[in-house]
C-alpha positions in Angstrom: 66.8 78.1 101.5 63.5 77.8 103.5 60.6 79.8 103.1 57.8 81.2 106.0 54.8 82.2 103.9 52.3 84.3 106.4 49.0 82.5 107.0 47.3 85.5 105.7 49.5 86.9 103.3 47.1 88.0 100.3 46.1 84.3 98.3 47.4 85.5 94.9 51.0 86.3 96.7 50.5 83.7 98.7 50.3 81.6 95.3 53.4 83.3 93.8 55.3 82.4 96.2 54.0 78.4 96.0 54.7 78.4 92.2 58.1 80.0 92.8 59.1 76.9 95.3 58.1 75.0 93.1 59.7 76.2 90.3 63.0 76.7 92.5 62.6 73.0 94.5 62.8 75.0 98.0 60.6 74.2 100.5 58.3 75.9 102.1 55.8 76.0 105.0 52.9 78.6 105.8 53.1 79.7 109.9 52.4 82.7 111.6 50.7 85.6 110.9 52.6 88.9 108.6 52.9 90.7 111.7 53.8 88.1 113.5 56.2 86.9 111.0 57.8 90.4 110.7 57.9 90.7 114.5 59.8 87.5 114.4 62.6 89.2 112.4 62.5 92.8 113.6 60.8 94.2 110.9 57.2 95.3 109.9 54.8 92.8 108.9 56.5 90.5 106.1 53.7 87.8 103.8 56.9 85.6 103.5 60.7 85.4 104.6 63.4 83.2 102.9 65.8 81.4 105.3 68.9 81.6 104.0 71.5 80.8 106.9 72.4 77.1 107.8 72.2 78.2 111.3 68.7 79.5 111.4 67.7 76.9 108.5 68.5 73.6 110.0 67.2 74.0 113.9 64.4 75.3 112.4 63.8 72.5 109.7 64.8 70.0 112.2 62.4 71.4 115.0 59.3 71.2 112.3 60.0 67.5 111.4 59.8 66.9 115.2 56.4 68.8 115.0 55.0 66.9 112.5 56.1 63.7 113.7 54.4 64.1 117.3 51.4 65.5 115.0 51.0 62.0 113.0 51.5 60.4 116.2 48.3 62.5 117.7 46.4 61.5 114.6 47.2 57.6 114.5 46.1 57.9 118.4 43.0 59.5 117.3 42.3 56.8 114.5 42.8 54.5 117.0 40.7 55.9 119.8 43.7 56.0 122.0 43.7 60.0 122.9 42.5 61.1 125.8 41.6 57.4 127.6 43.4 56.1 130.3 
């Protein structure tokens, strides 16, 4: 399982559902917005939403560690004072 906690989802749910990761050892990222996230889904707004199938869970999972990868690339660029000179 993967869970999508809404950026605004209320901060003592939004805390619930962090302790309960924990507690559980499933991962967990915070993106989109509830009604965004619901949208995403077909549904009405949603503050989180488990991913339970392999075939939505690992495009997904692999798709953020790409993300974050090119994002720590950005930032070592930035350290560097490589971004945006040619």
């Amino acid at each position: 399982m993967y869970l999508v906690m809404a950026e605004n989802a209320a901060a003592q749910r939004a805390e619930e559902y962090r302790v309960w990761c924990a507690e559980q050892e499933i991962p967990y990222i915070t993106l989109f917005t509830k009604e965004e996230l619901g949208r995403r889904i077909g549904k009405t707004s949603r503050s989180a939403v488990g991913l339970l199938n392999a075939h939505f869970r690992i495009p997904f999972c692999a798709t953020l560690t790409l993300l974050q990868t090119f994002e720590a690339s950005l930032d070592f660029l930035e350290v560097k004072g490589d971004v945006g000179h040619n």
